[in-house]
C-alpha positions in Angstrom: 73.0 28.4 21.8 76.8 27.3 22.2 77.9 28.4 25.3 81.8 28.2 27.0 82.9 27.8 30.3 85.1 30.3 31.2 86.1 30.6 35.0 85.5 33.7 37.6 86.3 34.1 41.3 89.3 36.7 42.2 91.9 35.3 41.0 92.6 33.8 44.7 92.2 30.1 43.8 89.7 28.2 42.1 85.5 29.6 41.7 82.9 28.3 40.2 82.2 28.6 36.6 80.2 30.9 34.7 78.3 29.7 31.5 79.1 32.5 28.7 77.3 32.7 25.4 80.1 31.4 22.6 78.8 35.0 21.2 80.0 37.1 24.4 83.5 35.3 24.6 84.0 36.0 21.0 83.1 39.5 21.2 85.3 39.8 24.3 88.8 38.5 21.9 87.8 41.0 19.6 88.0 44.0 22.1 91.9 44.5 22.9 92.3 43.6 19.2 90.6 46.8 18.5 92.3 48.6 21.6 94.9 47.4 19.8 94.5 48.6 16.6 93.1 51.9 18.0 96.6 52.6 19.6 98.1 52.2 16.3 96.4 54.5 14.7 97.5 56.9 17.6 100.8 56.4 16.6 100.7 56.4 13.0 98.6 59.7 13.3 100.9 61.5 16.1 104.2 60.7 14.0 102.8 61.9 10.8 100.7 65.2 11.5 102.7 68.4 12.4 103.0 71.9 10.9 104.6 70.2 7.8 102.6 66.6 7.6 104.6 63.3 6.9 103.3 60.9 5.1 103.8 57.3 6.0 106.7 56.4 3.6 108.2 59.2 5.0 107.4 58.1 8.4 109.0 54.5 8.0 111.8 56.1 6.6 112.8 58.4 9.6 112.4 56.1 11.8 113.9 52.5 10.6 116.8 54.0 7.9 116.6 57.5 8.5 119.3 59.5 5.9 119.4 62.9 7.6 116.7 65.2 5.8 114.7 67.9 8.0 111.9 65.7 7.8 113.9 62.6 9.0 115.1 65.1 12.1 111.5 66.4 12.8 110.0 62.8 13.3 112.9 61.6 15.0 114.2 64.2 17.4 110.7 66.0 17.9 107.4 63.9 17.3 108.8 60.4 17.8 110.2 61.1 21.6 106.9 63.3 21.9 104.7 59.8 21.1 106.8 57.6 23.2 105.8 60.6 26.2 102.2 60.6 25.2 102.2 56.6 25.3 103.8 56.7 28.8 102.0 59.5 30.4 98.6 57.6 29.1 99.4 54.7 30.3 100.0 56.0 33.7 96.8 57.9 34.0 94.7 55.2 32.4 95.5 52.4 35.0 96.2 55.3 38.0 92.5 56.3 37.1 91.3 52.5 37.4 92.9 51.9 41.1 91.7 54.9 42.4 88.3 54.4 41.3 88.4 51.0 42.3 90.0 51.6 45.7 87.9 54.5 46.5 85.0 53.1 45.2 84.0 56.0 43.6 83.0 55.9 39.5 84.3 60.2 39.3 87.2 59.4 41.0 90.6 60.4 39.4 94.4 60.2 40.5 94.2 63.9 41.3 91.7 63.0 44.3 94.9 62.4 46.4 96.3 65.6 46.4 99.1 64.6 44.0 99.0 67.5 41.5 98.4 69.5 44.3 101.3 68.5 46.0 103.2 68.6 42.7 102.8 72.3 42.3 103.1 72.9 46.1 106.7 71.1 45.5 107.4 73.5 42.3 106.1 77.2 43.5 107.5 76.9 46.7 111.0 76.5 45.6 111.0 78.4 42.5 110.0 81.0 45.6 113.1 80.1 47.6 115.4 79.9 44.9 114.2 81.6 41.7 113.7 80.2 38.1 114.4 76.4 38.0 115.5 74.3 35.3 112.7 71.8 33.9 114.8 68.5 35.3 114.7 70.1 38.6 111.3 70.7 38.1 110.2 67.2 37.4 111.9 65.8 40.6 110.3 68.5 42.8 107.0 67.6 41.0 107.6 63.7 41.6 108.4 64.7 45.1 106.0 66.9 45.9 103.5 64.2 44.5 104.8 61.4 46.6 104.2 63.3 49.7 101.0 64.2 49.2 99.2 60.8 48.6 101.5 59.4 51.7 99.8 62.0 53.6 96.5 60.9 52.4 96.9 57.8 53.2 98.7 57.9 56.6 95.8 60.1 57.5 93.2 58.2 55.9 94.5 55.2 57.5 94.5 56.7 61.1 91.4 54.9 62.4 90.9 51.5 64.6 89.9 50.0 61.0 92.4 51.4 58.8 91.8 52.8 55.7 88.1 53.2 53.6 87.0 54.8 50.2 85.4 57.4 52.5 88.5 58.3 54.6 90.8 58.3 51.7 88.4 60.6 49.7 87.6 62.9 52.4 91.5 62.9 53.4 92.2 63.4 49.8 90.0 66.7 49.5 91.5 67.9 53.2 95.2 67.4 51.2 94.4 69.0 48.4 92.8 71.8 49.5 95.6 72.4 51.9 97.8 72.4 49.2 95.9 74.5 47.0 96.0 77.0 49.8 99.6 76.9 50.1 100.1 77.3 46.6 97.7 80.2 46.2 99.4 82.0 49.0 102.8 81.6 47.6 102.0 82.8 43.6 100.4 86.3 45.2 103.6 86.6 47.5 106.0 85.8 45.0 106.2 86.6 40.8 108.5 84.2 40.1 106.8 80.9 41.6 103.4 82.8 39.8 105.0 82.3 35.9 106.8 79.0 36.5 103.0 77.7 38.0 101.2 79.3 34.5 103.4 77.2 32.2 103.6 74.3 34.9 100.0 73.6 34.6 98.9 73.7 30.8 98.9 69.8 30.7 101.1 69.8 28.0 103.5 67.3 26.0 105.0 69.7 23.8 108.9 70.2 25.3 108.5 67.7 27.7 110.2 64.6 26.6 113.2 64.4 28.9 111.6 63.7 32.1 111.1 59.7 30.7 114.4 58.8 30.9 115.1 59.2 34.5 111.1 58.2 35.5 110.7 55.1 33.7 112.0 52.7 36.4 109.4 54.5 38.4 106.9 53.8 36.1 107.9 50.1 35.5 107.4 50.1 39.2 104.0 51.6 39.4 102.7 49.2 36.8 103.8 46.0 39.0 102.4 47.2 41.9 99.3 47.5 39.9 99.9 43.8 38.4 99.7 42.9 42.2 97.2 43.9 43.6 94.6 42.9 40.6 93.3 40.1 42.9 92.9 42.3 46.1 91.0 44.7 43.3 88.6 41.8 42.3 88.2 40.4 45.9 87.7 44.0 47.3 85.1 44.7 44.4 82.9 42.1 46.4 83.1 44.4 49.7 86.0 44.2 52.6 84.0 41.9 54.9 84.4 39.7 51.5 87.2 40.0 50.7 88.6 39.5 54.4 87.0 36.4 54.0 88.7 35.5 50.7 92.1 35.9 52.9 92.5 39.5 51.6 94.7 41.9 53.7 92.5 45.2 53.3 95.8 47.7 54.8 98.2 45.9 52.1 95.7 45.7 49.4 95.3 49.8 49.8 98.8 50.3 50.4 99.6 48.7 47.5 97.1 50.3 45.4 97.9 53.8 46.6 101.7 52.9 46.5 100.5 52.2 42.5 99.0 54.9 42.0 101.7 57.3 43.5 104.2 55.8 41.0 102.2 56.3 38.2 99.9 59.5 38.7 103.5 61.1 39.8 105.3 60.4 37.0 102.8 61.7 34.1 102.1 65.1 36.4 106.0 65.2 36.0 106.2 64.4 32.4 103.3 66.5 31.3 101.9 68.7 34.4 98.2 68.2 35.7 96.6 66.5 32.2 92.7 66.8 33.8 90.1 64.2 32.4 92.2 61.2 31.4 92.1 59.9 34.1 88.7 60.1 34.8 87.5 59.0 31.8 89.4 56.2 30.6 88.4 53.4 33.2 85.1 54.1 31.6 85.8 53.7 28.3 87.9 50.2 29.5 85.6 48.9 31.8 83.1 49.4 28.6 85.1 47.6 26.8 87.0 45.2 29.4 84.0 44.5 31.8 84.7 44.7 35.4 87.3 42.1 35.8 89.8 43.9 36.6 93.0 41.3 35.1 91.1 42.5 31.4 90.6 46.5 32.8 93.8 47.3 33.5 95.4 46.3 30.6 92.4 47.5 29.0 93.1 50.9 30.3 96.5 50.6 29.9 96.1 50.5 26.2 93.2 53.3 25.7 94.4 55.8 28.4 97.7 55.5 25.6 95.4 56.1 22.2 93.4 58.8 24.0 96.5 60.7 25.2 97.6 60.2 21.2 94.6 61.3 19.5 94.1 63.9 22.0 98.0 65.7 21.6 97.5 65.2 17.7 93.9 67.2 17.8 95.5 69.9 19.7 98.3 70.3 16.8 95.7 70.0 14.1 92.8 72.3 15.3 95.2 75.4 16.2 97.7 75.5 13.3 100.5 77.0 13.0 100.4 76.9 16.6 99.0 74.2 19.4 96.5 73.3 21.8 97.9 71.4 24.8 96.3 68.1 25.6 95.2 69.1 28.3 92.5 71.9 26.8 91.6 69.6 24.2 90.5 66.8 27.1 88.7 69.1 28.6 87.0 70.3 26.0 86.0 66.8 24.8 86.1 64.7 28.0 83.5 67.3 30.2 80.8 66.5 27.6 81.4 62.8 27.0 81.6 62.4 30.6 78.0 64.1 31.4 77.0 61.8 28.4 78.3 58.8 30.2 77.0 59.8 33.8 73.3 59.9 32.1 73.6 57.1 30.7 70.9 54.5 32.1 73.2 51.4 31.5 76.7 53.5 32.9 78.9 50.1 34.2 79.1 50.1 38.1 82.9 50.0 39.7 
């Protein structure tokens, strides 16, 4: 058989080289061209289906020479700003869900483990308690705030030891967070009717009337994402154990603070975009790393690119399967992602982090 050489190591310097079947490399082009074409689908789909489907003529011409008819306003004012959202808040949670898996070590971890939705809604019911009804912008920078704080908690805390931070001392400090939190929150909603409404419609996971958070977090975003370009090569090296990756000339305290620095960016701004959106972020590094393989300069991008489709498919299910009205994304990942996910956790061959 044909076989390439392609090159491995961490992406520190120079490793020895792996002999790949011509097959395998092939097939591994082949996948982001179908993550690819998957995401435009997503797109296609989200811009055409509503309560009064589009079809692609009319879609085109909307959005490239649009001449003012209701159906020209409907794609352009409601569903196209509603795909760019999706697209943004799934690539957040896609590669947020692949650093905190891989920093944590943990293949059921999610961006949630650090207490940032938590924190999040702490931010929003306790001053919608203090000060009444809020409007939504204020909302979204309370929810980015309250995020923020809650995974530098986690990780001050989880970084207290001798030894700094672990998978085990972030997880355990991210559960002591969150619960916290929750507590807080709980305690506030039963005291106080106002903080309990805003809450209700706060966490429905939800693009629908949400689209004008993205032009005020995007630089936030951008940020979160080159973090995340960073610290691939801590990712890889730490993959191989600390010890390793100490070896390697890996700084373990700036390769977590990066990562969780990553992670705050991004997880924060789709919780402030589209509240707490359960699943996607659990289950796309999954369906990437199945895709992707473990190195992580092919999952992240990997997961960059499904977390966006899924998000898309997801949001344009929710319209389709309830019409006239809508299920948010959020209810229709957990209806489909709590199944596949037991599917995936009995698989035999289920791909190690």
């Amino acid at each position: 058989m044909k076989t390439l050489h392609v090159p491995s190591g961490t992406g520190d310097g120079p490793g020895p080289e792996d002999t790949v079947p011509a097959g395998r490399a092939r097939a591994g082009l082949r996948r982001p061209a179908v993550l690819a074409v998957l995401l435009g689908m997503a797109v296609v789909v989200s811009i055409c289906v509503g309560s009064q489907p589009s079809s692609l003529a009319e879609a085109w011409h909307a959005v490239v020479t649009p001449a003012g008819t209701a159906m020209d306003t409907t794609i352009r004012e409601l569903r196209w700003p509603r795909t760019v959202t999706g697209i943004a808040v799934g690539v957040c949670l896609g590669v947020a869900g692949v650093l905190a898996q891989g920093h944590t070590r943990n293949a059921v971890a999610d961006p949630g483990l650090l207490g940032i939705n938590q924190g999040a809604a702490l931010a929003i019911v306790a001053a919608t308690a203090m000060v009444g009804q809020l409007p939504p912008v204020v909302q979204a920078v309370l929810a980015f705030g309250g995020a923020l704080l809650a995974s530098v908690l986690v990780f001050l805390i989880g970084s207290a030891s001798r030894r700094g931070s672990s998978p085990v001392t972030l997880v355990l400090a991210g559960a002591a967070v969150s619960a916290l939190c929750g507590g807080l929150v709980t305690a506030i909603v039963l005291l106080n009717e106002a903080a309990l409404d805003t809450l209700r419609f706060w966490q429905v996971g939800s693009l629908a009337g949400r689209t004008d958070a993205l032009p005020a977090l995007w630089p936030f975003l951008l940020a979160g994402l080159v973090f995340a370009a960073v610290n691939i090569a801590a990712l890889n090296a730490l993959a191989l154990g600390e010890d390793n990756a100490r070896s390697l000339g890996i700084s373990v305290l700036r390769a977590r603070s990066t990562g969780i620095a990553a992670i705050t960016l991004l997880a924060g701004s789709a919780v402030t975009m589209a509240g707490p959106v359960a699943f996607a972020g659990l289950l796309v590094p999954h369906i990437a790393r199945a895709l992707a393989g473990a190195d992580y300069r092919r999952l992240i991008p990997a997961a960059a690119v499904a977390g966006a489709a899924l998000m898309l498919f997801a949001d344009t299910a929710g319209r389709v399967i309830a019409r006239p009205g809508e299920l948010s994304v959020g209810v229709v990942l957990a209806i489909i992602g709590a199944p596949f996910f037991v599917h995936l956790a009995r698989r035999r061959r289920l791909v190690a982090v």
